[in-house]
C-alpha positions in Angstrom: -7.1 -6.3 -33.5 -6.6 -3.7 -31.0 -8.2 -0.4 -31.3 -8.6 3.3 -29.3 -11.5 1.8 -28.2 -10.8 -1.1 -26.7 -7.9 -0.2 -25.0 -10.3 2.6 -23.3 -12.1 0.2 -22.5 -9.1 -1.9 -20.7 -8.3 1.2 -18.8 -11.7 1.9 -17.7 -11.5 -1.7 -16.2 -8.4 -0.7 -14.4 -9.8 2.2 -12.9 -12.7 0.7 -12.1 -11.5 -2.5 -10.4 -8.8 0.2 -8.7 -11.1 2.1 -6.9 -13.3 -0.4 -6.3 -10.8 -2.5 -4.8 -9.8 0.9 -2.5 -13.8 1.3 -1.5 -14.4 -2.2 -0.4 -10.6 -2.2 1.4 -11.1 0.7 3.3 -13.2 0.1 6.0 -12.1 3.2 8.1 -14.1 5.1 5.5 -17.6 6.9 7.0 -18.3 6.1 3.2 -17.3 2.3 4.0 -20.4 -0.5 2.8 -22.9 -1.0 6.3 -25.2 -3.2 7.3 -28.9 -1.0 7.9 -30.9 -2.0 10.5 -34.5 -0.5 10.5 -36.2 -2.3 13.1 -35.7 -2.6 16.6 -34.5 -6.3 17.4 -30.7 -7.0 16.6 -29.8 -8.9 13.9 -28.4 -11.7 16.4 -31.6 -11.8 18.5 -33.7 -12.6 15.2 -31.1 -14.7 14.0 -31.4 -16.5 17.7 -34.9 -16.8 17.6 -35.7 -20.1 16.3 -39.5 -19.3 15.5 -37.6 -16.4 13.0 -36.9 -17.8 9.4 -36.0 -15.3 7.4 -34.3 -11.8 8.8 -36.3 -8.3 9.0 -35.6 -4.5 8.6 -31.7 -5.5 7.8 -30.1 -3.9 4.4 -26.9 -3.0 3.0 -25.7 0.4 1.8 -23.0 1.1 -0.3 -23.1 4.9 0.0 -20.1 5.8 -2.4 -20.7 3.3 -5.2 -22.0 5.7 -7.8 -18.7 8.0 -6.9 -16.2 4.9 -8.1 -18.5 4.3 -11.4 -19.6 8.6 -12.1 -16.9 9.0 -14.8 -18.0 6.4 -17.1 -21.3 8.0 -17.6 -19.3 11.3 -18.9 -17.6 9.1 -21.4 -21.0 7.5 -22.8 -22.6 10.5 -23.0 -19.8 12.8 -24.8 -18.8 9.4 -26.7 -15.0 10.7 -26.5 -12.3 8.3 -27.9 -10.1 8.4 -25.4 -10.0 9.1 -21.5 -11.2 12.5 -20.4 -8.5 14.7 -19.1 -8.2 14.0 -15.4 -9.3 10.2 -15.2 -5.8 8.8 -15.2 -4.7 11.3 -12.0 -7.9 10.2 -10.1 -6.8 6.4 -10.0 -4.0 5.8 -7.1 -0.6 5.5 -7.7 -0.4 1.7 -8.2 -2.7 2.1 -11.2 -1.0 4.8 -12.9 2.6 2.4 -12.3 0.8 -0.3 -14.0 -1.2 1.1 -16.4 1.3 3.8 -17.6 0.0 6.2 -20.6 0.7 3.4 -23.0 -2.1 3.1 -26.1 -0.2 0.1 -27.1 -1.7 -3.5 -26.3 0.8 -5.5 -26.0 2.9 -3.3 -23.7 0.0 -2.6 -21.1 -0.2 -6.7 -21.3 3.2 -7.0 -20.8 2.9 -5.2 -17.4 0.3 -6.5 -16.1 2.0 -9.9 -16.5 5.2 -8.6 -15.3 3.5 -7.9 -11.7 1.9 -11.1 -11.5 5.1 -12.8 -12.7 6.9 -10.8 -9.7 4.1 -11.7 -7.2 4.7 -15.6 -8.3 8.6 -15.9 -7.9 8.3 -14.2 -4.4 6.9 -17.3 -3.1 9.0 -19.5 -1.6 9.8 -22.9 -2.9 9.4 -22.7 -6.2 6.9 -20.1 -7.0 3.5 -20.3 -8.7 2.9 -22.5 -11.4 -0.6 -22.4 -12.7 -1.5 -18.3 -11.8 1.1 -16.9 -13.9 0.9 -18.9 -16.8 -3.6 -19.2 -17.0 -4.2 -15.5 -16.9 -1.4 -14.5 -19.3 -2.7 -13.2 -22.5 -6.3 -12.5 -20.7 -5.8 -8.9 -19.9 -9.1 -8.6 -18.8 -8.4 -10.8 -16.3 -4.8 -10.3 -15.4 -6.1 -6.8 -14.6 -8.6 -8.4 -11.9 -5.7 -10.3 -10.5 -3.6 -7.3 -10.1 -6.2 -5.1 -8.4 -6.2 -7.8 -6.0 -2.9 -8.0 -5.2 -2.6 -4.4 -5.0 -4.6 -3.8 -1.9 -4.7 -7.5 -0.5 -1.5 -8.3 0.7 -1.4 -11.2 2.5 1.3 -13.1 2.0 -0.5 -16.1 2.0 -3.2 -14.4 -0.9 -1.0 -15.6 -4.3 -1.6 -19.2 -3.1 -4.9 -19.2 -1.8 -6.0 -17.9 -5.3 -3.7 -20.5 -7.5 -5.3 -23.2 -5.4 -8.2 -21.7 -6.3 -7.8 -21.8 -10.1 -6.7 -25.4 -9.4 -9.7 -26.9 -7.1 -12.3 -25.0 -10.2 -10.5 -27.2 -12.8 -9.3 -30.5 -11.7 -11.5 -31.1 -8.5 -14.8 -33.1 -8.9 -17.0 -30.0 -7.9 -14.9 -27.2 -8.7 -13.9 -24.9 -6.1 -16.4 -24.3 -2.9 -17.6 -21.3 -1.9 -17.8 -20.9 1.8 -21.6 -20.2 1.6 -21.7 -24.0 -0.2 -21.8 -23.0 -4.1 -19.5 -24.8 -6.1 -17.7 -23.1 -9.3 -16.9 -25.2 -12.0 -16.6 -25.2 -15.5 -19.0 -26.0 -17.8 -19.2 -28.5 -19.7 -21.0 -31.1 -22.1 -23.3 -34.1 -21.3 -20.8 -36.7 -22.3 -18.5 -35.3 -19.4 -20.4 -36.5 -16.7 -19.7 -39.1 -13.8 -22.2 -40.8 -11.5 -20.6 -38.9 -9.0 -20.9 -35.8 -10.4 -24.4 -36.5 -10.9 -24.9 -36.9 -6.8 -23.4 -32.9 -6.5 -25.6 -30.2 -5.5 -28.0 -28.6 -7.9 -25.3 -25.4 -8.1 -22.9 -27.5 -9.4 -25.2 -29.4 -11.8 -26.1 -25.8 -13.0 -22.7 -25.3 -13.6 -21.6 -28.5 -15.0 -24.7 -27.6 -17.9 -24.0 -24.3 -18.2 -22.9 -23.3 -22.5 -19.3 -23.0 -22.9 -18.4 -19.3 -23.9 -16.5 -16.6 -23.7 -18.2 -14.5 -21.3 -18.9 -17.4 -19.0 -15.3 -18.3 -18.5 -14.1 -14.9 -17.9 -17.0 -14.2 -15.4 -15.5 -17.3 -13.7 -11.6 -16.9 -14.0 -12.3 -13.2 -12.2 -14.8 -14.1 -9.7 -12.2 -17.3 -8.1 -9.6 -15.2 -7.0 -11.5 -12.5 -5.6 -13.4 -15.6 -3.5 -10.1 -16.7 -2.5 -8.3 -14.1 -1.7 -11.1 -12.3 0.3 -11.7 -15.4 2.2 -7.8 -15.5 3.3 -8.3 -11.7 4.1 -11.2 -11.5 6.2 -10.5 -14.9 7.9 -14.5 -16.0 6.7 -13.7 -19.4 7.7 -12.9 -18.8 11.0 -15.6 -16.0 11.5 -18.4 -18.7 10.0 -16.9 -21.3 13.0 -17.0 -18.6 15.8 -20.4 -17.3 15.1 -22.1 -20.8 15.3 -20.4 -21.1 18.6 -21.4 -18.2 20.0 -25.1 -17.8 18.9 -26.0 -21.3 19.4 -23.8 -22.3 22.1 -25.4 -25.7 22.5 -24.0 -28.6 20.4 -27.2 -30.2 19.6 -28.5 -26.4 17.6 -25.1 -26.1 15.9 -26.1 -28.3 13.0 -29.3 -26.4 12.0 -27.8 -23.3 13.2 -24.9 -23.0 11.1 -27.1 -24.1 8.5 -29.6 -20.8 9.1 -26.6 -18.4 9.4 -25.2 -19.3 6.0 -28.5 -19.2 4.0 -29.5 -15.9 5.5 -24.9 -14.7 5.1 -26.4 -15.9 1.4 -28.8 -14.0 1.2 -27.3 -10.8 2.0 -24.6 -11.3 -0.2 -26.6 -12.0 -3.0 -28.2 -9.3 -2.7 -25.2 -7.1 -2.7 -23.8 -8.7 -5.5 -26.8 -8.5 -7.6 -27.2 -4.6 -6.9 -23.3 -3.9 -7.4 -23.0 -6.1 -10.5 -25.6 -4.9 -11.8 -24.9 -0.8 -11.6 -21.4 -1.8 -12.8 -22.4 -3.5 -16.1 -25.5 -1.1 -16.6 -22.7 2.0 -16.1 -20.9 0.0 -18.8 -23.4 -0.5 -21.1 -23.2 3.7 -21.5 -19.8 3.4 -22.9 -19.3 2.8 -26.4 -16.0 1.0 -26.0 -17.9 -1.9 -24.1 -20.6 -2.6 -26.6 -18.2 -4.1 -28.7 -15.9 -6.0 -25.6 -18.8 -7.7 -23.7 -15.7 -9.6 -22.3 -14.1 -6.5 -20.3 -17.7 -5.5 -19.4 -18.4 -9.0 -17.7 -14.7 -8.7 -15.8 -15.7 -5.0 -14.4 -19.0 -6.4 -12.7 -18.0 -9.7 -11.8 -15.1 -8.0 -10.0 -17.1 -5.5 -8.2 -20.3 -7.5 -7.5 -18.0 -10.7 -6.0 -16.2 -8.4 -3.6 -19.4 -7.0 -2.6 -20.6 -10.1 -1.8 -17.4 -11.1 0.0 -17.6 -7.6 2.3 -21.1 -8.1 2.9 -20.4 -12.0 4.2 -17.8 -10.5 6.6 -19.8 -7.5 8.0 -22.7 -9.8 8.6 -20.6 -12.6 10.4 -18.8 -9.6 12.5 -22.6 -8.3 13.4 -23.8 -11.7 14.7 
């Protein structure tokens, strides 16, 4: 059953997700993530240097974080049951069109799947099949999707991310990450093939992982941020120019792609650790969410993911 409190808790997603998804997108912004260099060779020169095995004196910043997420700590700390006066009119327009002023479930549900079912018979052919149909009834989720779609708009985006959803539940590893993790579902023992027994320790973890709630959601929001960030930024094609152009001869390209994605890795695991982390501890501070661990998990998983999808593109741009 639906209550004030978890439909604050739904709307503090939106908002959330919103401006998160207008922070990462705007990288014209002097408040815009950056990579921090503190020491005086470049990046490239220590990614060059084949004596060099892990980078030095590089960071990221993400400067305006703690303005996207400063409104939920009003809410845990004056415990109000519903939105503060003002917190609707910050969001942008395509929140407050979705969203609405509705208290009602099933009509903020119905809205959010009445986007995504717009977004799916746009496409040509015969639309989407699988992304309409798996998020509906998952607000939580729907909600991630959306935000997505509101400032990604790529018309290729939709596709990349039902493909997506597609690869993480029918292919033999899941769906693969450009930085070589595989995102699968979990499941039991019994499941298992010799050949998924020859995959890579990621997707073992994942193959062992306990089924539940919170795990499913964390992945059903993470894929089509992966996706539709990796259509966005053109990652692929950034990964194949930068082993080009820092190891220019064939016979380094093999071990050189290999150091540029674990260090790409690294920094955006480190992103995504930070961001998910000050998005679910900001969470934790709101009543609404001790009870929906669910929405919680979407609001982190979202931001941390595109952190880490930002940070894989200004680090490829830098070398």
């Amino acid at each position: 059953m639906q209550t004030i409190a978890s439909m604050q808790a739904y709307q503090i997603v939106a908002l959330i997700e919103t401006r998160v998804a207008n922070y990462f997108g705007d990288r014209s912004s002097p408040n815009a993530p950056v990579l921090v260099k503190k020491g005086a060779i470049s990046l490239q020169a220590q990614l060059q240097d084949s004596a060099q095995r892990n980078p030095s004196g590089v960071g990221m910043s993400f400067t305006s974080l703690s303005d996207i997420l400063n409104f939920a700590g009003v809410l845990g700390n004056n415990k109000l049951p519903g939105l503060p006066p003002g917190i609707i009119d910050q969001a942008d327009g395509f929140f407050r069109a979705l969203m609405g002023g509705t208290q009602d479930p099933k009509a903020l549900l119905d809205n959010v799947t009445r986007a995504i079912d717009g977004i799916s018979k746009s496409m040509p052919v015969n639309g989407l099949a699988m992304l309409p149909e798996f998020i509906k009834g998952q607000l939580s989720i729907a909600i991630s999707a959306a935000s997505i779609f509101s400032k990604l708009t790529s018309p290729k985006i939709p596709q990349k991310i039902e493909d997506a959803y597609i690869s993480y539940l029918f292919d033999e590893k899941g769906f693969q990450t450009i930085d070589g993790d595989s995102i699968a579902p979990p499941t039991h023992l019994n499941d298992f093939t010799n050949a998924a027994l020859g995959g890579d320790l990621k997707t073992l973890k994942d193959a062992f992982s306990e089924k539940n709630a919170i795990r499913y959601v964390r992945d059903l929001v993470r894929l089509p941020v992966e996706a539709a960030c990796d259509e966005a930024y053109s990652l692929n094609t950034l990964i194949d120019t930068a082993v080009t152009s820092n190891f220019p001869t064939p016979a380094d390209r093999k071990d050189g792609k290999a150091k540029i994605i674990r260090w790409m890795k690294g920094f955006a695991s480190m992103a995504e650790a930070s961001v998910t982390g000050a998005v679910e501890e900001v969470c934790s501070g709101v009543g609404s969410f001790q009870t929906n661990q669910l929405v919680a998990a979407a609001a982190g998983t979202f931001a941390g993911t595109w952190a880490r999808k930002v940070t894989q593109d200004i680090f490829l741009n830098e070398i």
